[in-house]
N, C-alpha and C positions, 0 to 999 in steps of 0.2 A: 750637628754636622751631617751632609747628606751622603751618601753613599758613593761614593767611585769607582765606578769598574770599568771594566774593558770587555766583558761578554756580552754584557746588557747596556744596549745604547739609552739610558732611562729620555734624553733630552730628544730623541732621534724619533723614539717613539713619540712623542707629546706633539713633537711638529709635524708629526706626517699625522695626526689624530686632527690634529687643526685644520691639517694642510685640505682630507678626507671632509671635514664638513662642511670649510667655505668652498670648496667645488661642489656639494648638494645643495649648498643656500645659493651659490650663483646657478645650478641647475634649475631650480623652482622659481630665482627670479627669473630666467630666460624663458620658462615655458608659462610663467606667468603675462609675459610681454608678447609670445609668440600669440596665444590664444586668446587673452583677451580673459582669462579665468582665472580665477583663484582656487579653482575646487578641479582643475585639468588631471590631478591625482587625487583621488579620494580621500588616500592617507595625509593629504594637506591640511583639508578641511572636512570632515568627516560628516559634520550637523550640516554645514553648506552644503554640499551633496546633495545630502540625503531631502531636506527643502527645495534645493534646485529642483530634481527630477519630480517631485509633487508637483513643484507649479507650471512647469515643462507640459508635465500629461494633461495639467489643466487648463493650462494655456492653448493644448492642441484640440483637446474634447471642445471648448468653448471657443475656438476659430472652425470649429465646424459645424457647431452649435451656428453661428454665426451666418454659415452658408447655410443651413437649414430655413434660414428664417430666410436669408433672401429668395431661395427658391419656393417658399412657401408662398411668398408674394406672388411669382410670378406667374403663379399656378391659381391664386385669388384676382389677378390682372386678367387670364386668360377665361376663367369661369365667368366674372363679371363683365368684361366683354358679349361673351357669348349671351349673359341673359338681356343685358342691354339689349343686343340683337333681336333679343326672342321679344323682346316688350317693345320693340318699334313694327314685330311683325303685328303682333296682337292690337298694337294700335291701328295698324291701317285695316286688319278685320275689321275691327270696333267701326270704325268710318263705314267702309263698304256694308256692315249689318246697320249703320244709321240710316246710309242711303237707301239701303232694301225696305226700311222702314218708314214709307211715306210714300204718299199717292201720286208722287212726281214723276213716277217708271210704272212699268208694265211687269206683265210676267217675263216675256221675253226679255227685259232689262235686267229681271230679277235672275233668271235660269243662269244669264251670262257672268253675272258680282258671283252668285253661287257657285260657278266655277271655279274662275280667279279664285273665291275663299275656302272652298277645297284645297288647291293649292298650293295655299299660305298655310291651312292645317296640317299635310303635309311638312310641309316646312317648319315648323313650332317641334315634329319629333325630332327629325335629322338638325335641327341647333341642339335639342337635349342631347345626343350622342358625340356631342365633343370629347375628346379621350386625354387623357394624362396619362402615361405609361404602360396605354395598354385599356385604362379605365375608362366607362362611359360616366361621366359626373353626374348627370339629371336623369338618367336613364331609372335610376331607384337600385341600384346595385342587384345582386341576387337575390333571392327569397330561398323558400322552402324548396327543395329539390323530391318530387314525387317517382318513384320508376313504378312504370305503367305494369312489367312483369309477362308472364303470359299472356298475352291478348290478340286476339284477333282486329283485322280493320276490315273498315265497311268500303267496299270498292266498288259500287256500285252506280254506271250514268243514268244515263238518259238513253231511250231510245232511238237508233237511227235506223239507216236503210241500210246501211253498208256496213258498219262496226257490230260488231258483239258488246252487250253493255258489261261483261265481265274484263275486270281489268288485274292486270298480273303485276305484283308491285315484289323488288328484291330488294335487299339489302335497306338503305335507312330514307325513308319518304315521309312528309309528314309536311302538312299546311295545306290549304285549300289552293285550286287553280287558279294563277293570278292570270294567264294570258296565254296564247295560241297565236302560232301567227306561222303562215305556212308561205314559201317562196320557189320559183325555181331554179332547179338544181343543175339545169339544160340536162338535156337529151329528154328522158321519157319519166320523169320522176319532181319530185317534190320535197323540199329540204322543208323539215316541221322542228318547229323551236316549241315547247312549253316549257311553260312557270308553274314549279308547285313549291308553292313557302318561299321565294326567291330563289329555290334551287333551277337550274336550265337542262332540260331533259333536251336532246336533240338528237333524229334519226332521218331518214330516208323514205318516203313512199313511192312506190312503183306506181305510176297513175295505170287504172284499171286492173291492178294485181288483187288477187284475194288470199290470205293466210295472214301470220302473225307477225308485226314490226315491231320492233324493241326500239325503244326511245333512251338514250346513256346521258347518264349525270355527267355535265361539264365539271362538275367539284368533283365528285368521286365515282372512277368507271362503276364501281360495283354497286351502283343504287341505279335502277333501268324501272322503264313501265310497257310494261309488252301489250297491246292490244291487238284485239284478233280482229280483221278486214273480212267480212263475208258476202260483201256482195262487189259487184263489179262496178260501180257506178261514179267510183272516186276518179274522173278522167280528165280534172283539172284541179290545178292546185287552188282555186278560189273554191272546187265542190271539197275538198279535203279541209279547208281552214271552217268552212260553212259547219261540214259534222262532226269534226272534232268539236269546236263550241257547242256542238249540240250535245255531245256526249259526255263535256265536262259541264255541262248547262250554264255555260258562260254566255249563252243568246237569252238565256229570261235572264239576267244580273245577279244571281243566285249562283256563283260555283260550286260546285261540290267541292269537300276537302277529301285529300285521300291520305293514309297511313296507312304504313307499312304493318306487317304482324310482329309484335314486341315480344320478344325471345323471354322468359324468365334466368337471367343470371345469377341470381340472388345467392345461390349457392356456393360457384367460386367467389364470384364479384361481392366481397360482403358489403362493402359500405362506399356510399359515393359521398362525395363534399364539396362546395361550390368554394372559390376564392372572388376576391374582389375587381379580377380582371374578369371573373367570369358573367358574360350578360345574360339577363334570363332571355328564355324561351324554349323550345323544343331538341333536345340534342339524342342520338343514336350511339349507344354506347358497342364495344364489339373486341374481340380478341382471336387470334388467328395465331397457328404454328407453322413456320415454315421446315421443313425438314430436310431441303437440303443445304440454308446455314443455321437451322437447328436454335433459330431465335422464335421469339413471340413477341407479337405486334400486340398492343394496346391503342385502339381507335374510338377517338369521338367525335363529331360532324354536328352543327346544326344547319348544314344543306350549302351553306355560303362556304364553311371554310372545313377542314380538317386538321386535327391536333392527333397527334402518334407518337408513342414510343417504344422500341426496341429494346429487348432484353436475349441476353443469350439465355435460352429454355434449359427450366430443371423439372427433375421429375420428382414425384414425391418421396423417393428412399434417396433422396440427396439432401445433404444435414446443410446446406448453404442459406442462407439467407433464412433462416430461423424457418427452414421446412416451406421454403418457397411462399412464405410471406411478403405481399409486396404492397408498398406503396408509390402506387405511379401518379406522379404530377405532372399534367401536361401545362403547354405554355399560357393556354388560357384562367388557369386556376384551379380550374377540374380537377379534382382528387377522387383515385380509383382504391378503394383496398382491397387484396386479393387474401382468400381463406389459406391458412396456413399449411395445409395438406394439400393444395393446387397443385396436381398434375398440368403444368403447364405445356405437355406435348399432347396431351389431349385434351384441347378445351372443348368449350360447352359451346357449340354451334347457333349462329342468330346474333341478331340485333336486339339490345334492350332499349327502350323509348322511354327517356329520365325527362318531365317536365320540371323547369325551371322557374319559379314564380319570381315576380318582382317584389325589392324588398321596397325597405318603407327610407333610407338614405344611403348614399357611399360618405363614408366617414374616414377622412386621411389624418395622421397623425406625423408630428412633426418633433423631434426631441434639439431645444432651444437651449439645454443648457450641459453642463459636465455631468448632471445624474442625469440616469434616465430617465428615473419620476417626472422631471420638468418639460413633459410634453404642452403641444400647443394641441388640441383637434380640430379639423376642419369640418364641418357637417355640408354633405350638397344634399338638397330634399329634390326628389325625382320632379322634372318639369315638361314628361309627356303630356299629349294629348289628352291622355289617361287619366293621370294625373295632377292639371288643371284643369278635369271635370269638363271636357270640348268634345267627347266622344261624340260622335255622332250629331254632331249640330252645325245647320243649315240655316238660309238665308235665303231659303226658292220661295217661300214666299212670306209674307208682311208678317203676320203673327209669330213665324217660327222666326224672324230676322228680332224683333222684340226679344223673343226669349233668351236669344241667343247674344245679343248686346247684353244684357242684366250677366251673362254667364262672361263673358269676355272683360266684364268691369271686374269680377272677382280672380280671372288670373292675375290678369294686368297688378293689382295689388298683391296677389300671393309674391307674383313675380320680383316687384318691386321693393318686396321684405325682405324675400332672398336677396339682392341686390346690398340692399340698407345692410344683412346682417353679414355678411362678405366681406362690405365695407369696415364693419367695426374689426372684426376678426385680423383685417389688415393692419388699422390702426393700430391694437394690439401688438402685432407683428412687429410694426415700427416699433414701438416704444421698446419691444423686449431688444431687438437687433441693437437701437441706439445703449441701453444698458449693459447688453458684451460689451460694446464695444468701449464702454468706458471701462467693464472691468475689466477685459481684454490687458489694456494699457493701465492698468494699475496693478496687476499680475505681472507684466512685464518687470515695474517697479521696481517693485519686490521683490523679485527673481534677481533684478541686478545687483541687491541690497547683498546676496545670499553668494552668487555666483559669479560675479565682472570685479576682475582685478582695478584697483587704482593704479593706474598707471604709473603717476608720479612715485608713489610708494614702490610700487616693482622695479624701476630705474634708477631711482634711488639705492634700494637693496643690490641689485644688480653691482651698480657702482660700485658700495661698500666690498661686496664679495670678492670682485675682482682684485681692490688693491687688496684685499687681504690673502686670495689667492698667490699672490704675486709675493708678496711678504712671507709667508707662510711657503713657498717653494724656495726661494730663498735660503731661510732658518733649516728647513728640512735639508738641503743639500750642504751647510755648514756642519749641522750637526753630525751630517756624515763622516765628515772628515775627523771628528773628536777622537774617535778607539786609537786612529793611527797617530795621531799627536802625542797621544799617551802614551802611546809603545815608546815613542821617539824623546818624551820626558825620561821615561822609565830608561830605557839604554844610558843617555844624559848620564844620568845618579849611577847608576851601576857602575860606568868606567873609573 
């Protein structure tokens, strides 16, 4: 026989316990119906979870995995393009060296195709300088990085009537004279453009003034070429353009080149390093302090563009930055490292001249799947002038038009490999992109198997919970009422 009391409601407790847990089962079925999940509270499904969020991460790594691959295409579309391009120009050389080759023209027919195929040579590098993010594809990436260090340049023209053949070069100069072309400025003077390395010096001449003109970098004021005027005789701007060429001896077809004098920075500057955006050729390395916002510039230039960056200056009994150790990455790729004792308020005065070699490919890497390991690489092989072996080859007359078809058959095929092996690497691409994306959707699968409530089963429970809630409040509020019944039994008997 059970126990009867009146302190302890034993039946009051049991229903509000019942009452207590089909309002937690009708709670999990409603937020199981609300989200669509089984696993919406960990504590439901613990192993579900814990599987969910694996295939979750995996499912997001290999949907981006996914877009990897598509952009890797379109970036094998835009290369393959480009040499297509380059192989329809090399075909109409090919032609134009057939034509020069055979007794059906003259020289003067021949001087004019040699033109035109200049040109198109020309044009064979500027298709290889197509960029991807910055990147030249056929260009050959960078090479070995040389800094010149303490050295002197050779500044020396040609003789004229007027100019001094000494020439005064600041700040970062470097490449031979491509061109001089002098205009006027109205009133009593002469506006002078030169080309040195594709940098644009440009200055003023007085017509018939004698002293020294400075010529200023259009890319950066602080690179000038000062030449000294000693005679009077410059008093039109065609005598100005005449000895200027004469003094870069751009009138025999022989420029001179001119550089600057290359500072040795070796000391603070310990180590330079190239990155994949960075193109070879000749760059002017340089550091400066300003003192009254008390930062230091980090600069490098090769004549076309400049790359800088700014740092708030420390001195070397400042414990910051591991003793003023730095690593500055400019946007071109260029990596500067500074010696760990760098008094950065007083640097090392001058230009350093870092030669840039061309490498041997640009190599992009694509990661295709949830590991990293599962990279795809792209290889471009450099496709200059250079580097289809066209340096220097002409078509002015019959023999050298011979040599140079034999030499245009063997791009043309290098070209056409790159092209072929593009293509496969695509192919490739396809095949990996179609395999996410079937595992893609069988990871989904999966994920549902672990994580996606059955509906019908959660509405169903839902259901249940409900009338039993219902039930279960009911009994709970009956059994309330039992203690006071029993008082009212108990009175009953007593009287």
């Amino acid at each position: 026989m059970g126990l009867v009391s009146i302190n302890t409601n034993i039946d009051a407790l049991n229903a509000g316990r019942f009452f207590n847990q089909n309002i937690s089962n009708l709670s999990k079925a409603n937020a199981q119906l609300s989200s669509g999940r089984i696993d919406s509270d960990a504590s439901d499904a613990p192993a579900a979870a814990a599987v969910g969020a694996n295939l979750s991460s995996a499912i997001l790594a290999q949907t981006q995995a996914a877009s990897n691959v598509t952009q890797a295409c379109a970036l094998i579309s835009l290369a393959a393009g480009s040499l297509q391009s380059m192989s329809q120009i090399l075909q109409t050389m090919k032609a134009r060296a057939t034509q020069a080759n055979a007794d059906t023209i003259g020289p003067a027919q021949r001087a004019m195709l040699n033109e035109e195929y200049q040109s198109l040579l020309k044009q064979v590098d500027n298709t290889a300088q197509i960029t991807w993010n910055g990147v030249a594809l056929f260009a050959g990436g960078s090479g070995e990085s040389t800094r010149l260090g303490d050295k002197t340049a050779a500044l020396t023209g040609a003789t004229t009537d007027n100019i001094a053949t000494a020439i005064e070069l600041s700040g970062f100069i470097a490449g031979s004279v491509d061109s001089v072309n002098v205009d006027s400025s109205g009133g009593n003077a002469g506006s002078v453009n030169v080309v040195v390395g594709g940098q644009s010096f440009q200055g003023t001449i007085t017509l018939g003034a004698t002293g020294k003109t400075q010529l200023t970098s259009v890319t950066d004021h602080s690179n000038t070429i000062t030449i000294d005027i000693t005679g009077t005789g410059l008093t039109t701007t065609d005598k100005i353009q005449e000895e200027l060429k004469t003094l870069f001896q751009l009138d025999i077809g022989s420029p001179i080149s001119l550089r600057s004098v290359s500072a040795d920075l070796s000391v603070k500057l310990t180590e330079v390093e190239t990155g994949a955006a960075t193109s070879p050729g000749i760059y002017g390395l340089s550091y400066g302090y300003n003192s009254t916002a008390q930062t230091v510039t980090y600069k490098i230039s090769n004549g076309l563009q400049v790359w800088e960056k700014t740092y708030s200056a420390f001195e070397t009994s400042d414990a910051n930055l591991d003793r003023n150790a730095r690593t500055v990455v400019f946007d071109n790729g260029f990596t500067v490292k500074t010696a760990a004792d760098n008094d950065e308020r007083n640097p090392t005065v001058g230009v350093e001249i870092v030669n840039i070699g061309t490498g041997n490919q640009v190599t992009m890497n694509f990661q295709v799947g949830d590991v990293s390991t599962n990279v795809i690489d792209i290889d471009f092989k450099p496709a200059t002038v250079l580097a289809l072996k066209l340096t220097g080859t002409v078509i002015s007359e019959k023999s050298s038009a011979a040599t140079t078809a034999d030499a245009l058959d063997k791009a043309i095929i290098e070209v056409s490999n790159m092209i072929a092996k593009l293509g496969g690497t695509k192919a490739q691409l396809n095949f990996t992109g179609q395999s996410l994306a079937l595992q893609i959707q069988n990871e989904h699968n999966a994920k549902a198997t672990f994580t996606d409530a059955d509906i019908t089963t959660a509405l169903q429970s839902a259901q249940e919970a409900t009338a039993l809630v219902n039930m279960s409040s009911t009994i709970f509020q009956n059994t309330l009422q039992q203690p006071k019944k029993l008082a009212e039994l108990v009175q009953t008997v007593m009287r």
